[in-house]
KOLKE-258249 format. One record per atom (N, C-alpha, C, O): x, y, z. Coordinates in steps of 0.1 Angstrom, whole numbers, plus 5000, padded with zeros to 4 digits. Atoms other than C-alpha are relative to their C-alpha. Example, Ala and Ser with C-alpha at 12.3 -4.5 7.8 and 13.67 -1.06 7.14 Angstrom:
2
500949885000512349555078500950125000501950125007499149895000513749895071499250115008499750225009
% end
This chain:
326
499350004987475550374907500750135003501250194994499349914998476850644925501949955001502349845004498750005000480850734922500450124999499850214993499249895001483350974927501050014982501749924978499849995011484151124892501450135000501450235007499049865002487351344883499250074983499350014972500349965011485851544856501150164997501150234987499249925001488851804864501149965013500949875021499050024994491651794882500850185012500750305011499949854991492952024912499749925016499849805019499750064983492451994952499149945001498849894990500850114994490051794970498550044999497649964999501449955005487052014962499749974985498650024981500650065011487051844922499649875004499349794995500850115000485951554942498849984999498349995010501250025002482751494927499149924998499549844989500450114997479951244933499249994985498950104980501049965013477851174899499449825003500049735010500650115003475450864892500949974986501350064980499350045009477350664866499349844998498749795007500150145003476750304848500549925007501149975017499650064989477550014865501049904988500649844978498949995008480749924848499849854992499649775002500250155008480449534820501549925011502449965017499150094997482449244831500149904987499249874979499850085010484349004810499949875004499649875016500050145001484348644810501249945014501149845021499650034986486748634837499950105011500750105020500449874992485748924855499049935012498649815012501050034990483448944889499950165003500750255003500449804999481449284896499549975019498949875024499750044987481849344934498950105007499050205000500549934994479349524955500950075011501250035022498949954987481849754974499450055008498350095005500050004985481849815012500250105002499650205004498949874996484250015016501250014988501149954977498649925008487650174998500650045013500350045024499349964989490350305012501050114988501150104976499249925005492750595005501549964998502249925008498550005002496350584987500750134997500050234996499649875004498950864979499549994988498850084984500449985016498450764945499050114994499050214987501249905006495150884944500050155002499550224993499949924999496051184958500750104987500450214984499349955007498551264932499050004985499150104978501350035015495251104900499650125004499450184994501349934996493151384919500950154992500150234987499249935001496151654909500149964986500850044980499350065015496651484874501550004999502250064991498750055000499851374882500349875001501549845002499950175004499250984879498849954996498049905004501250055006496550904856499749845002500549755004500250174996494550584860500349924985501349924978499750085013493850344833498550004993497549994998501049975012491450394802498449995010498149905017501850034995487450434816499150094991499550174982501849985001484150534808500250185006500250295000499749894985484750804839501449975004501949865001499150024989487650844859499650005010498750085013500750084989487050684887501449985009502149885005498749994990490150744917499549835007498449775004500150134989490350414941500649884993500749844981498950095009492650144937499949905012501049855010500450094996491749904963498550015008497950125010501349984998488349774978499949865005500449765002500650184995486349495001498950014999498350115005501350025003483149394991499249855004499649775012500350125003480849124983499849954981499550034972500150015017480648944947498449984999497649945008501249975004477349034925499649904989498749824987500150095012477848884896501449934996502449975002498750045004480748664879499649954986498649894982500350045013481548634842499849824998500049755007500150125005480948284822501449915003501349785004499150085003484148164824501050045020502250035024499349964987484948264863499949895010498849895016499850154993486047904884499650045016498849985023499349994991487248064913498850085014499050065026501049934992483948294930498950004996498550004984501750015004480448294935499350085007499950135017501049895001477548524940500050015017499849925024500050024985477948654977501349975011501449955023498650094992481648544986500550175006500350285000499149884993483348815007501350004993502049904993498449955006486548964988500350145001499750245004499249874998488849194987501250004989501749904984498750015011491849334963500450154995500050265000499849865003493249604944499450004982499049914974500450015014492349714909500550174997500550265006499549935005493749994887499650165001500250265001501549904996490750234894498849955004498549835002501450045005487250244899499749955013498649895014500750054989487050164935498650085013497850065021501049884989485450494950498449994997497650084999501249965001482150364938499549915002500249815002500850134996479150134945500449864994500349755001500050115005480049894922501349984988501450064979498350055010483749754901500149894993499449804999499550105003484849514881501749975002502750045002498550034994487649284891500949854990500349744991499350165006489848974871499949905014500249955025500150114988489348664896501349975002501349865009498750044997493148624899500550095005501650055010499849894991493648974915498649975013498950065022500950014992490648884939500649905012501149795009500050074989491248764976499449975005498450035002501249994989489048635002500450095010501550135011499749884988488448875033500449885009499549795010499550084986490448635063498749995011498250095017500550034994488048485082499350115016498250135020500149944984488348675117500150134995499850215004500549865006488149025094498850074997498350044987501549955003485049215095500150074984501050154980499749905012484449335059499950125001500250184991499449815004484449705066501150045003501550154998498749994999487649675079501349954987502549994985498950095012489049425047500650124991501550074984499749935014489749745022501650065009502350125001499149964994492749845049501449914996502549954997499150055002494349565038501249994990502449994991499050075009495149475002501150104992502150054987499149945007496849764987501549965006502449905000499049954991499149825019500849825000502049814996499350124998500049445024500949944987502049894989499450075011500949344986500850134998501850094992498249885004503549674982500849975014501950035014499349984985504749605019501049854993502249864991499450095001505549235009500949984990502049914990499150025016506649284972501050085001501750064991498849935000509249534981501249965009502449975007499250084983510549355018500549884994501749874994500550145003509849005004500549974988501649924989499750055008509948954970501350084992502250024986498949975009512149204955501150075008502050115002499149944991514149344986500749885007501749905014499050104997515148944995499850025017500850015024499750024988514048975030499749885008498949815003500350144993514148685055500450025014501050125018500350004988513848575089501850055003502750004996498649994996517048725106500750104993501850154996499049865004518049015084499350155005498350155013500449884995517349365089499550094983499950104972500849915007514949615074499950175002499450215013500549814995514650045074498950014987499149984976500950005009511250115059499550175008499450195020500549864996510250505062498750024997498349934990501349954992506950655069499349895006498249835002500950124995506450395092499049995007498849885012501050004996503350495105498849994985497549974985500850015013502050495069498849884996498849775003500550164999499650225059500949914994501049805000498850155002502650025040500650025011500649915016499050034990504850105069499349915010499849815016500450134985502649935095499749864992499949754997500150155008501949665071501349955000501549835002498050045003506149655066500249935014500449815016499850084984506249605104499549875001500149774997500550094999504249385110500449874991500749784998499550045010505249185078501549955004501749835001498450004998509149195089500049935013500949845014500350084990508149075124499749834997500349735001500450125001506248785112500549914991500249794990499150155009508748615087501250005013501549885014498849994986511548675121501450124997502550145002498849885002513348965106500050155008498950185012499849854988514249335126499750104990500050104978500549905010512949635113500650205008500750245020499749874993513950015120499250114987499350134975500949895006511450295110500450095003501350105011499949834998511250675108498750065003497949984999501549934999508150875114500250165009501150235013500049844989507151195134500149925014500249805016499750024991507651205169498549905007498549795012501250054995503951155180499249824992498249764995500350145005503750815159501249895002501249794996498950104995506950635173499049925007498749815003500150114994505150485199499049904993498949794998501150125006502350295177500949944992500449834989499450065005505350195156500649885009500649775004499550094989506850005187498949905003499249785003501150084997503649875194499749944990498949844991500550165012503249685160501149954997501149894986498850075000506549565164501650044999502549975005499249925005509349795151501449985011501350005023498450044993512949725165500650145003501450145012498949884999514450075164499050104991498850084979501149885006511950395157500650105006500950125018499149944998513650665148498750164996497550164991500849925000512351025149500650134989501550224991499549925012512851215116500150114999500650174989500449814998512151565130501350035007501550155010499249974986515151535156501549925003502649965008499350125004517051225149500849964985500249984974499550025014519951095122499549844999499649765008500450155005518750765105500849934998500749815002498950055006521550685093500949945014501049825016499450034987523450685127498849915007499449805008500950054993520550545145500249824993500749735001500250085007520150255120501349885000501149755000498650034996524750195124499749925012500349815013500050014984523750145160499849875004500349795011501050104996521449925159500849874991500749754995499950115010522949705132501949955005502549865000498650004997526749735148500850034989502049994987499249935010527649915118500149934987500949964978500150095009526749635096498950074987499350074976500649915006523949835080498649864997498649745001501450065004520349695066500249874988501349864982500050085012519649425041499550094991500350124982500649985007516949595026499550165005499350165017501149875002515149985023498450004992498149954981501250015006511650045018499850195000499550265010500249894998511550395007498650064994498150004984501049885003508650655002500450154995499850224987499449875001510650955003500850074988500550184982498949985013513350994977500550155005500450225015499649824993514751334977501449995007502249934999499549994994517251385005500549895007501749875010499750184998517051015016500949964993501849924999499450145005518650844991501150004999501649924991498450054998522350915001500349915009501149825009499550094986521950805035499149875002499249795011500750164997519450515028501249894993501349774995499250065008522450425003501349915014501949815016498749994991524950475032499549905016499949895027500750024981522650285060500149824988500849734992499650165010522849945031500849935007501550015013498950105001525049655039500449974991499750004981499150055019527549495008498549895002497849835009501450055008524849384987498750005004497949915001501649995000521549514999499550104991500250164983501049945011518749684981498950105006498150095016500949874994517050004982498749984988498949974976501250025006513149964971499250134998498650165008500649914998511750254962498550074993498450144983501050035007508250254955499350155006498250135012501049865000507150694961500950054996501850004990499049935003508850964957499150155006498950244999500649884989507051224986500650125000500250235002498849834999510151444986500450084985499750104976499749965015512551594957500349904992501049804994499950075011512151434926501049934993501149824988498150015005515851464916500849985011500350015022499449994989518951384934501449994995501649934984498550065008522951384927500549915008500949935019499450114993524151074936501649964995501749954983498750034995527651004939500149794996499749705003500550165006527750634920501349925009501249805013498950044994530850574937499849895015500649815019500750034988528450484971500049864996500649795004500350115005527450174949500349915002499749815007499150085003530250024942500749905013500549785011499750054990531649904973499149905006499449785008500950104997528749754986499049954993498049914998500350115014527649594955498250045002497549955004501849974997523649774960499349994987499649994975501249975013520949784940499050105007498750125018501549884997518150064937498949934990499249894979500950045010514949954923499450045002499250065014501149874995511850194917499449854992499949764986501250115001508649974914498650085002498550165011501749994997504750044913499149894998499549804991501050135002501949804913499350034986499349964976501049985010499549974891499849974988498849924982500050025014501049964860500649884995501049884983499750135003502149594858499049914994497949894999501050125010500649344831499049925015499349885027500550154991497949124848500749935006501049955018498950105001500248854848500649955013500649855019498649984988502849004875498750015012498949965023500749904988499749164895499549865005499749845016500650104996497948824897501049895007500649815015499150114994501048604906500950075012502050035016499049944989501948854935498949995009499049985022501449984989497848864945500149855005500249845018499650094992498348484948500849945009500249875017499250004991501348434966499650065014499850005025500549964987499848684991499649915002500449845009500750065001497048474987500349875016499749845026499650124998499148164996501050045018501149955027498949994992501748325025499950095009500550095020500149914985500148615041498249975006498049965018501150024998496548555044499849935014499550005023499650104992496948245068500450125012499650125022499549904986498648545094499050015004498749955014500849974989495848695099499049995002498250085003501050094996493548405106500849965011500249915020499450044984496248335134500550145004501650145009500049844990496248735146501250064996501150174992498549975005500248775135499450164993499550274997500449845008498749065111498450035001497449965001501349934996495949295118499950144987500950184983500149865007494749605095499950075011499250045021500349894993495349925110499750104994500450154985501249895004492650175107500550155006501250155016499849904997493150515112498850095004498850145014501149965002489950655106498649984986498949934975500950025013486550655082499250094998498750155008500949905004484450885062499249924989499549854980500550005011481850865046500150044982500950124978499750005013481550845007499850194994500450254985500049905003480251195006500550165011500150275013499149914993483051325029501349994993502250064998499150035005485451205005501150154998502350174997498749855001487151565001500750025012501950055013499549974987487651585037500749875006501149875017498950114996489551225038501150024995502149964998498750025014491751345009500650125012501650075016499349924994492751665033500449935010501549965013499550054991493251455060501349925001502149915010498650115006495851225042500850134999501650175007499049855002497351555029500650055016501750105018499249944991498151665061500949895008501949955012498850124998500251345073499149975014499649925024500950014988497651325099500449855006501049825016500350164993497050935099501249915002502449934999499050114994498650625115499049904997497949885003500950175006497250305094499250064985499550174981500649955007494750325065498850115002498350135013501249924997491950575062499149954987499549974975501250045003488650425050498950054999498250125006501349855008485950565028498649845004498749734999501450075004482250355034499450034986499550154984500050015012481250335003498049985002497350074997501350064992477250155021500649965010501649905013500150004984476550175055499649885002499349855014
% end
């Protein structure tokens, strides 16, 4: 099968295409004919060797994917030969063909075309698990989730709209208005505009429940300072400076929490009992339209260097999608 191979590390020109094996499955496994992929920062950072995947054969970038199933191990209840799915997986998606555990596997939502399904699962399960499960959000409170034109951020929107809660984003100027347009209460413009103040405004000084940051760096005084007593700052990137002096003192008063989180590297376990819950709570949306994937653009498999510059440059608004077969 062909795949994109890191056989070195460095800019978007070590993306290289090689013929490779077609990876074994285990007993609960299912080997997926992929469609499509889609691009994360992550990968951007594996292509740099600054976040390695997980043990292979090849390194193999891609961390989510919608396909169809090929094969399924002996002991697999749950899918059969031909079912439309979708999901994320640790690596291994940039190529014709993956293996997947059937408890990280979705179906593609009925009213979704599968070349569009790979837009979805990364972006939706970190949108929910940060807003949702571990940031405590609910219909009626308030949300600031930054690079809201991102693929989690429009997923956050949309997401924060559809349980009944208010959301206030950041982005460049020229992507405010698509943030409005998928829902966003208060879109703030990060080149020109204070967040912080903006965020006071809107909240009558009460401040957010919850943060969904990307940024780190520079952020994390005033995402501290934009909190209400007892909300929580989610911080699942770190785009900006790595380090920061924080003043613990901020804390205290309004009883916060900070919590850094990633998907990738969580036991099965957590990854499977967060894919079902989606499963169970968002899916259902968007068979009644509430959530839509938004696309940004697609390249081909053997344009893949020129998707990775494209992400690099903060270009997109939604996911950007690799075809994998036409």
């Amino acid at each position: 099968m062909r795949a994109v191979v890191l056989s070195e590390y460095g800019g978007p020109e070590v993306l290289g295409i090689e013929d490779v094996p077609e990876p074994d499955i285990g007993p609960e496994d299912i080997l997926v004919d992929v469609r499509v992929t889609a691009l994360n920062r992550a990968d951007l950072l594996q292509r740099r060797g600054l976040y390695p995947g997980p043990d292979m054969a090849y390194e193999i970038p891609g961390m989510e994917y919608a396909g169809t199933v090929a094969a399924v191990g002996h002991a697999v209840t749950d899918w059969s030969v031909g079912d439309a799915v979708m999901g994320i997986v640790g690596g291994g998606a940039y190529a014709e063909r993956l293996a997947a555990h059937q408890r990280q596997v979705l179906p593609v939502p009925a009213g979704i075309e599968l070349a569009d399904a790979a837009a979805i699962p990364e972006v939706f399960l970190t949108a929910f698990d940060a807003l949702v499960v571990q940031g405590g959000l609910t219909s009626g409170r308030w949300a600031l989730v930054h690079a809201g034109a991102s693929g989690v951020g429009t997923a956050a929107i949309q997401i924060a709209k559809a349980i009944g809660a208010r959301i206030a984003v950041t982005a460049s100027a020229g992507k405010l208005d698509r943030c409005r347009e998928l829902g966003a209460d208060v879109a703030v413009d990060y080149g020109s505009q204070d967040f912080r103040a903006e965020v006071a405004a809107a909240t009558g000084g009460r401040g957010v429940d919850v943060v969904l940051d990307v940024i780190g760096g520079e952020y994390t005084i005033d995402n501290i300072k934009s909190l209400r007593v007892g909300g929580r700052l989610i911080q699942v990137g770190v785009m900006g400076r790595q380090t920061v002096e924080l003043p613990l003192g901020l804390l205290l008063p309004k009883r916060a929490s900070i919590i850094g989180t990633v998907l990738r590297a969580r036991p099965l376990e957590e990854k499977a009992a967060l894919t079902q819950r989606v499963a169970a709570e968002l899916l259902p949306l968007f068979d009644s339209g509430q959530l839509v994937p938004v696309i940004d653009s697609r390249f081909g498999l053997d344009d893949i260097a020129d998707a990775h510059r494209h992400m690099e440059a903060n270009a997109n608004v939604g996911k950007i999608l690799i075809d994998i077969t036409g």
